[in-house]
C-alpha positions as CSV (number, residue, x, y, z in Angstrom):
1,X,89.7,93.2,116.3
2,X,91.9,94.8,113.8
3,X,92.6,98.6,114.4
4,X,91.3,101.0,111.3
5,X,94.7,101.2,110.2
6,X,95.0,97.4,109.5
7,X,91.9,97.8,108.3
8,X,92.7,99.8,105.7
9,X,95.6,98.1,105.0
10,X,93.5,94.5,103.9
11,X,91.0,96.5,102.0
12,X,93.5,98.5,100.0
13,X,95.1,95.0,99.3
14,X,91.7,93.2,98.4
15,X,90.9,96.0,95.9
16,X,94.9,95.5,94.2
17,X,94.0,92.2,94.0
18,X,91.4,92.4,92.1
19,X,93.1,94.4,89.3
20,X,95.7,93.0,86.9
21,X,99.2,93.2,87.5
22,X,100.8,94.9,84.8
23,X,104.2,95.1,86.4
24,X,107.0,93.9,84.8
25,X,109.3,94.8,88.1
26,X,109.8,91.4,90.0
27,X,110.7,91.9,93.3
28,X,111.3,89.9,96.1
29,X,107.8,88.3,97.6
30,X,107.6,88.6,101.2
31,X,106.3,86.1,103.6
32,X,104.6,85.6,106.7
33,X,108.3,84.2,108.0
34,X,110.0,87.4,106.9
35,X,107.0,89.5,108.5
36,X,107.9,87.4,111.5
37,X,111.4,87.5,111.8
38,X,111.3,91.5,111.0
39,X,109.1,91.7,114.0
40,X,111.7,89.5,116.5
41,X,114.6,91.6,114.7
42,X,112.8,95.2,115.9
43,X,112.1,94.2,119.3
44,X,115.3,92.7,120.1
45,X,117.0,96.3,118.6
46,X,114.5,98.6,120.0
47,X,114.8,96.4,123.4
48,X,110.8,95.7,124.0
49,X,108.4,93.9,122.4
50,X,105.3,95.4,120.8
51,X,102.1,95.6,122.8
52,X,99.7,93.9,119.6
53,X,99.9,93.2,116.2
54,X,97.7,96.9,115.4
55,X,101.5,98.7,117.4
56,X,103.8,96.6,114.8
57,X,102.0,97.3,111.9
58,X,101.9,100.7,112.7
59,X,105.6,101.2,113.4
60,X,106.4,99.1,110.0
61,X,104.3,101.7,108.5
62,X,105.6,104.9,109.9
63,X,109.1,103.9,109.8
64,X,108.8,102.4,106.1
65,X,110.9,99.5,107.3
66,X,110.0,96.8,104.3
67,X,110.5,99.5,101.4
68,X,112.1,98.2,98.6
69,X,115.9,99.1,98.6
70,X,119.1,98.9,96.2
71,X,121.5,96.2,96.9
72,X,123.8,99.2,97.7
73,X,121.8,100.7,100.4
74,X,120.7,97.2,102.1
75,X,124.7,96.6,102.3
76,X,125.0,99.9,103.8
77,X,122.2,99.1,106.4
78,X,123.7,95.8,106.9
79,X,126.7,97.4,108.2
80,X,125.3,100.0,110.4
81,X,123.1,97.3,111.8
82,X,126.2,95.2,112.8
83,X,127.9,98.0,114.1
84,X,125.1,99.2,116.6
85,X,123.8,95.8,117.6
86,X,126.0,93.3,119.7
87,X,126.5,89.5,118.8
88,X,124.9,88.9,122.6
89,X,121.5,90.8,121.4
90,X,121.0,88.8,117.8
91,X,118.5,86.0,118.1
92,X,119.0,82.7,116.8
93,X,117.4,81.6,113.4
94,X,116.3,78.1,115.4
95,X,114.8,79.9,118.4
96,X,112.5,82.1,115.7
97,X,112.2,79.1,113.5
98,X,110.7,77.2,116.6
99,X,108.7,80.8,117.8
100,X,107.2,80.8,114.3
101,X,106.6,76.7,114.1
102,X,104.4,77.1,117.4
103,X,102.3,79.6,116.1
104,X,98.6,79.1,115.8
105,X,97.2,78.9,112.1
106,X,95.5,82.5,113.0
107,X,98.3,84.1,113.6
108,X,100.5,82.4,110.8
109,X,97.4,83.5,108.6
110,X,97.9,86.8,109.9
111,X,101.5,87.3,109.3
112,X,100.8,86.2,105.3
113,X,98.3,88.7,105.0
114,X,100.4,91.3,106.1
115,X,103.2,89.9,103.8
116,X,101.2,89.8,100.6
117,X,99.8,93.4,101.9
118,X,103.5,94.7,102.1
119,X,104.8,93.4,98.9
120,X,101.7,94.5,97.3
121,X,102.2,98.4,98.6
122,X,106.1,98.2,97.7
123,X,104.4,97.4,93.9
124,X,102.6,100.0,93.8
125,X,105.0,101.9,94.9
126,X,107.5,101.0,92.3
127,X,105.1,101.5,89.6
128,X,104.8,105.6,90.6
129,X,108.2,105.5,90.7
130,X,109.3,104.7,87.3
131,X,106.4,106.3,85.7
């Protein structure tokens, strides 16, 4: 069901999974609620919803949206974000937090994949940087 992207994706993580993680970098783990509420906080800035999971995980991955950032460019972002989107357009946390409650086991399944997928990519790509 999966498009090859996502695909590729889960076998790149299975295979990091199986190797030992020598980092000493701890980062902030994501989870399938912060995959969630990323996707409800692009479509109500980009004004539509996405088509499938395959057209999400493909956006996240060409616009590098969960890349690991200073504390001085997320404030940055922060601001820009509250400048260009209008207190009428922000969801709720309640009306996610009850979208995400009603979700089926699949789908909450699906959205902790990803999450263990992302941080695991943003790991790797630490790593390369510091070497």
């Amino acid at each position: 069901m999966l498009s090859k992207k996502a695909q590729n994706i889960m076998r790149e993580v299975a295979s990091m999974m199986e190797q030992p993680n020598a980092s000493t970098i701890k980062r902030h783990k994501l989870t399938g609620w912060n995959i969630f509420t990323k996707r409800k906080s692009l479509e109500s800035m980009l004004r539509r919803e996405f088509v499938d999971d395959n057209e999400f995980i493909g956006y996240v991955i060409d616009n590098k949206e969960f890349k690991y950032q200073s504390p001085e460019e997320r404030r940055r972002n922060k601001m820009r974000i509250r400048m260009n989107v209008g207190v009428a357009d922000k969801l709720s946390t309640g009306s996610i937090r009850k979208e995400f409650n009603n979700l089926t086991f699949d789908k909450r399944y699906f959205y902790d994949l990803l999450a263990n997928a992302v941080t695991k990519l943003r790991e790797m790509k630490m790593k390369r940087i510091r070497k």
